[in-house]
C-alpha positions in Angstrom: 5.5 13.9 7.3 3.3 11.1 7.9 3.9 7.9 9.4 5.5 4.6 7.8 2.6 2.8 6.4 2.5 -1.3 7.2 2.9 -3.2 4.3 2.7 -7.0 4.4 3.7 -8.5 1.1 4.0 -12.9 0.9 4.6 -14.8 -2.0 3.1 -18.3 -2.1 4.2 -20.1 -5.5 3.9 -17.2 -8.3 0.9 -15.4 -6.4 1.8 -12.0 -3.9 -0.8 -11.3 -1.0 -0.4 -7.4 -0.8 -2.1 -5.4 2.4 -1.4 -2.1 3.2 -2.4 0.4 5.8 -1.6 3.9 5.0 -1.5 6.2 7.9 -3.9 9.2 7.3 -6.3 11.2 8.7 -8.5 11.5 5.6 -10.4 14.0 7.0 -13.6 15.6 4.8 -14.0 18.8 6.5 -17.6 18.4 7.4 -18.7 16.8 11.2 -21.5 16.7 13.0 -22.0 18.7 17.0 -23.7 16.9 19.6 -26.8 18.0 18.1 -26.2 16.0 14.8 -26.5 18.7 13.0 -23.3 19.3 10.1 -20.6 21.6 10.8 -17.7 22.4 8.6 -15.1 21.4 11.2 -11.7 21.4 9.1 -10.1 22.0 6.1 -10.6 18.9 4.3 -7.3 16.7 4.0 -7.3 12.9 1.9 -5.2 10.9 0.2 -6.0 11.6 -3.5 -3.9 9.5 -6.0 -2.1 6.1 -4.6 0.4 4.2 -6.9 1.9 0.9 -6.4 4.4 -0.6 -8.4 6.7 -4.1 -8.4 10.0 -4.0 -9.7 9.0 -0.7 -11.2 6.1 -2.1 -13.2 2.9 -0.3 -11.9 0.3 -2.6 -10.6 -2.3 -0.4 -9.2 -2.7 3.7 -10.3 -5.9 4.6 -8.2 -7.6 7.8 -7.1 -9.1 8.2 -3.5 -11.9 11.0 -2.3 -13.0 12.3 0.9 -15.1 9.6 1.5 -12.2 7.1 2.0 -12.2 6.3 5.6 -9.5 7.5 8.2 -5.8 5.4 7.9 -7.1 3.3 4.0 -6.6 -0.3 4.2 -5.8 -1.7 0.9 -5.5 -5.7 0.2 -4.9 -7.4 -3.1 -2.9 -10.0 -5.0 -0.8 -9.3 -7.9 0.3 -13.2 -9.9 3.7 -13.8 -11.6 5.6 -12.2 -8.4 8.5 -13.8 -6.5 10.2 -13.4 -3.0 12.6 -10.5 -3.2 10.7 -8.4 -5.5 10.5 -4.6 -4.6 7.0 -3.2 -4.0 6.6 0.3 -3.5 3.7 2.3 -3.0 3.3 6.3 -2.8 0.5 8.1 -1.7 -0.3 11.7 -2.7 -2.7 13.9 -0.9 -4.9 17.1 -1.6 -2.3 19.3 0.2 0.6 18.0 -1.6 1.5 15.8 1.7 3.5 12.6 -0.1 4.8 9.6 1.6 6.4 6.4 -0.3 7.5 3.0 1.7 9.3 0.0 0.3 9.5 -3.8 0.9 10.7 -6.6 -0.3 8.1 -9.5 -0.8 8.7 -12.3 1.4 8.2 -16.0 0.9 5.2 -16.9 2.8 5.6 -19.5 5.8 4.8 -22.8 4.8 
């Protein structure tokens, strides 16, 4: 199983500042030897469909590809949230490798 991904959800006023690093190789299956020539290296292993909801609702439904860099950073702000909602966000990848976290969104320091 991967590892617990690092969410950091505030609220300021009715607006939620989301990020989100999801722990995962994202590997395409293709490298290059010292020569800099391509190699097929791996079986390739990404994140392909990422879905975040708050209090149930979703917000985001997206779909990565191999191109997605190693551990995906995602940031974005979702309006009309509050401190206390529940965010949580699940990650499928092309092996069938699933991981969901949770938070509660958090009232931003003033």
């Amino acid at each position: 199983m991967a590892e617990p991904m690092k969410i950091r959800a505030q609220v300021a006023r009715d607006m939620a500042d989301i990020k989100i690093l999801m722990n995962h190789p994202m590997e395409t299956g293709r490298k290059k030897n010292d020569n800099g020539e391509w190699v097929t290296a791996s079986q390739p292993h990404f994140i392909q469909q990422v879905t975040i909801t708050l209090n149930g609702k979703t917000v985001i439904d997206g779909q990565f590809g191999s191109s997605v860099s190693k551990n995906p950073f995602l940031g974005f702000k979702v309006k009309g949230a509050k401190a206390g909602d529940e965010l949580v966000v699940t990650w499928v990848d092309n092996k069938g490798d699933r991981r969901t976290d949770k938070t509660k969104l958090e009232a931003k320091p003033s």
